[in-house]
N, C-alpha and C positions, 0 to 999 in steps of 0.2 A: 798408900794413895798419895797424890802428888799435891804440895799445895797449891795448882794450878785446877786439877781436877777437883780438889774438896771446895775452892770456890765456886768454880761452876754448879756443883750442887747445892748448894747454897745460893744462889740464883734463883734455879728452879722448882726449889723442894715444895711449894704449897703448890704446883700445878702437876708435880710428877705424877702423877697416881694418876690423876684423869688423863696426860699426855699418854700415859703408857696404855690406858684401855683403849682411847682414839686410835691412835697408830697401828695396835697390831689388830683392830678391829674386833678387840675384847677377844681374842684367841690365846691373851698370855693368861687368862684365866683356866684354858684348857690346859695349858703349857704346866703352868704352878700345879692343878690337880694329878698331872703325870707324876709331878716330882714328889708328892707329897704323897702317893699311892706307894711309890717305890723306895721311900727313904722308910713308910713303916710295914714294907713288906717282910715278912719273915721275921720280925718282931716275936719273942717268947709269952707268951702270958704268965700274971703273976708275974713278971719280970720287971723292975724298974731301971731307968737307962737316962743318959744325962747326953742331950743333945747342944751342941755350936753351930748355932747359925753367922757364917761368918758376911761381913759387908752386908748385912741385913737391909741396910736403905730404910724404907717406907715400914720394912717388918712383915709387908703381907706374905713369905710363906714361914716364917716362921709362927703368924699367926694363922694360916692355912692348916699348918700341922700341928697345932696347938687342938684347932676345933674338931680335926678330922680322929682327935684320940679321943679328944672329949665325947664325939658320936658314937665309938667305938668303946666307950665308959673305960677308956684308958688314960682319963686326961693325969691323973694325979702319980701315971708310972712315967710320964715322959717329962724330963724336968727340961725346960729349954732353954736358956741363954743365948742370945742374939749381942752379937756384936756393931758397931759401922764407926769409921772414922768422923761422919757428918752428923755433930751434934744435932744439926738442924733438921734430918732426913729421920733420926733418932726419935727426936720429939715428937714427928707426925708417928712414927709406930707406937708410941709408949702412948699418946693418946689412942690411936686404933684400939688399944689393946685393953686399956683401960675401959672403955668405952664397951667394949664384949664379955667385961669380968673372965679375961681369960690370963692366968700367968705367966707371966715372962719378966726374965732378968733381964733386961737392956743394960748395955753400957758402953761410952765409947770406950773404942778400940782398935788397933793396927794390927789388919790382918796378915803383915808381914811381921811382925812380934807381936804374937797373939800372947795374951797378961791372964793365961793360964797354966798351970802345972803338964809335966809331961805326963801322959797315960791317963790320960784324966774325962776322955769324953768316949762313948759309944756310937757316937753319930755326929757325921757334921755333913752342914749344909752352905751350898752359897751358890744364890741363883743372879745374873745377868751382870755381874761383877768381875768376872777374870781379865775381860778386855780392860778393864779401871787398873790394874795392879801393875805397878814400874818395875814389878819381878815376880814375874809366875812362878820361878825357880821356887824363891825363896816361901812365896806362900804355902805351896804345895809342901815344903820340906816342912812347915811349921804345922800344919795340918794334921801332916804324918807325927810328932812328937807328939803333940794332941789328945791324939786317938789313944786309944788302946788296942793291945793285939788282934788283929781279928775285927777291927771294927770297920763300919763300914762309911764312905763316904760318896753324898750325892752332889752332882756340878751340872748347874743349866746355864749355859749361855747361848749366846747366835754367831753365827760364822758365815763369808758368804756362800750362799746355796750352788748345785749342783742341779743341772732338771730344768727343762725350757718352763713350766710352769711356777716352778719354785723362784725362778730368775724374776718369772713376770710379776708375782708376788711382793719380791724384794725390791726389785725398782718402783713400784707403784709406793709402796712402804717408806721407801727411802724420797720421793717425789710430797709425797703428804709430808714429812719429815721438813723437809727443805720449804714448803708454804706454813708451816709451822712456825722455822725459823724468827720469819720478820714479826710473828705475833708475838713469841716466849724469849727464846735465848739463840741468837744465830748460831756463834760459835759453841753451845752445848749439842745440838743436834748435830751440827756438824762434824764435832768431834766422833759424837756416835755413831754415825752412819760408817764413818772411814774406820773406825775401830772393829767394826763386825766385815765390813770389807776384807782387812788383815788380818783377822785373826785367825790363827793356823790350827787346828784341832790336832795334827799329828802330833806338832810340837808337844801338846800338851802331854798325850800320851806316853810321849816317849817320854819328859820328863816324870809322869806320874809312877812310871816304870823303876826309874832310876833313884827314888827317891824313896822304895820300899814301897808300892801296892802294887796289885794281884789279882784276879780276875777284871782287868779293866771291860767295858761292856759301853757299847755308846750307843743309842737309837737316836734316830731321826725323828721329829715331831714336825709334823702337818703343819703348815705346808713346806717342811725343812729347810727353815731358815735358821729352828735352834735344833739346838744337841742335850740330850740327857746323857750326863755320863755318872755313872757307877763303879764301883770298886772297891776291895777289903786293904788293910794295912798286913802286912806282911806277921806271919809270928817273929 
C-alpha cells in the first residue's frame, strides 16, 4: 500500500467503521456474512487450520470469522492472523477484539511481502482492499506462496456494477459518498469511489489464473456492486 494511501487511512480510521455502515446502508454486514459463510464452508471437523486475513483494516471479518466458529464451538480449531499496513486501522481491530475476548494475532504488515513462511496458511482472507494494492500482481503471487496446496482463498471487493438497478444503487452510493466528503475526508472518499469505478474483476482473474489457482468462482452480491471471489491454490 502506497504511502499516500496509508495516510489517508490514517485520516479517517476512528470514523471508518460508522462511514462504512452509513454508505452501504448497513448491507456490508450482509456482504462480510457471505464471506465468512463461505471461507468456513467445507471446513473438516476435528481439523485445525491457520487462517491470514490479509489488509485486515478495522479487523471486522476476521473478527466475523472468528465468532462465526466460536458459534459453531470451532473457535479454538481456526487460529487467525490478521495482517494491515495501517497501524492506526490495526489498533481499532485489536481493540474490537479485545473487547469480544475473541483471539486474533494482529500485526502490521505488507501485503505485497507478506512476513510469513511459504506453505504456511490453509485459508486467507482479504475483504475491500484489492483496489488499495499498487500491485495486484504481486499480492496475489504472495498469497499463493502463503498458502498451502489445495488451500483455499476468499476475496471481496466492489467493481463498477452491471444492471439499471445496480447502476442506480451505485450512483446514489457514490452521491452520499461525495456529501460525506466535505464532513470526513474529501480526497479519501474520493479516491474510493474512482477506485471501485476502475477496478476490473477480469484482470483479477486472469491474474489469479496465472499465478497458480484453480477453481476460480465469482458471485455477485445484492445489490452487485461487490464480488465474492473464491478459489483453491494449485497442487
Amino acid at each position: 500500500m502506497s504511502k499516500k494511501i496509508n495516510e489517508m487511512f490514517s485520516r479517517i480510521y476512528k470514523k471508518y467503521d460508522f462511514m462504512d455502515h452509513i454508505l452501504s446502508c448497513n448491507v456490508d454486514i450482509f456482504w462480510r456474512k457471505k464471506a465468512v459463510d463461505e471461507t468456513l464452508k467445507g471446513l473438516k471437523s476435528h481439523k485445525s487450520y491457520k487462517l491470514l486475513d490479509v489488509a485486515s483494516g478495522t479487523g471486522d471479518l476476521a473478527i466475523e470469522i472468528k465468532r462465526a466458529a466460536v458459534k459453531k464451538k470451532r473457535g479454538e480449531d481456526i487460529d487467525i492472523y490478521a495482517i494491515d499496513s495501517n497501524s492506526d486501522m490495526l489498533n481499532v481491530a485489536i481493540n474490537k477484539a479485545k473487547k469480544m475476548n475473541l483471539p486474533i494475532h494482529f500485526k502490521v504488515g505488507d501485503a505485497l511481502a507478506i512476513d510469513f513462511p511459504s506453505d504456511n496458511f490453509d485459508l486467507l482472507t482479504s475483504s475491500f482492499a484489492l483496489r488499495d494494492f499498487d500491485d495486484l500482481e504481486k499480492f496475489i503471487q504472495e498469497a499463493n506462496r502463503v498458502l498451502k496446496k489445495s488451500a483455499k482463498i476468499v476475496l471481496m471487493d466492489m467493481s463498477d456494477p452491471e444492471g439499471k438497478f445496480s447502476k442506480l444503487f451505485f450512483n446514489l452510493y457514490a452521491k452520499i459518498m461525495i456529501l460525506e466528503d466535505s464532513l470526513v475526508d474529501k480526497d479519501a472518499y474520493s479516491f474510493l469511489i474512482n477506485s471501485i469505478r476502475s477496478f476490473d474483476e477480469q484482470r483479477l482473474i486472469n491474474i489469479m489464473k496465472n499465478k497458480g489457482f484453480k477453481n476460480i468462482k465469482v458471485a455477485k452480491l445484492c445489490p452487485y456492486v461487490t464480488f465474492l471471489l473464491t478459489a483453491e491454490k494449485s497442487q
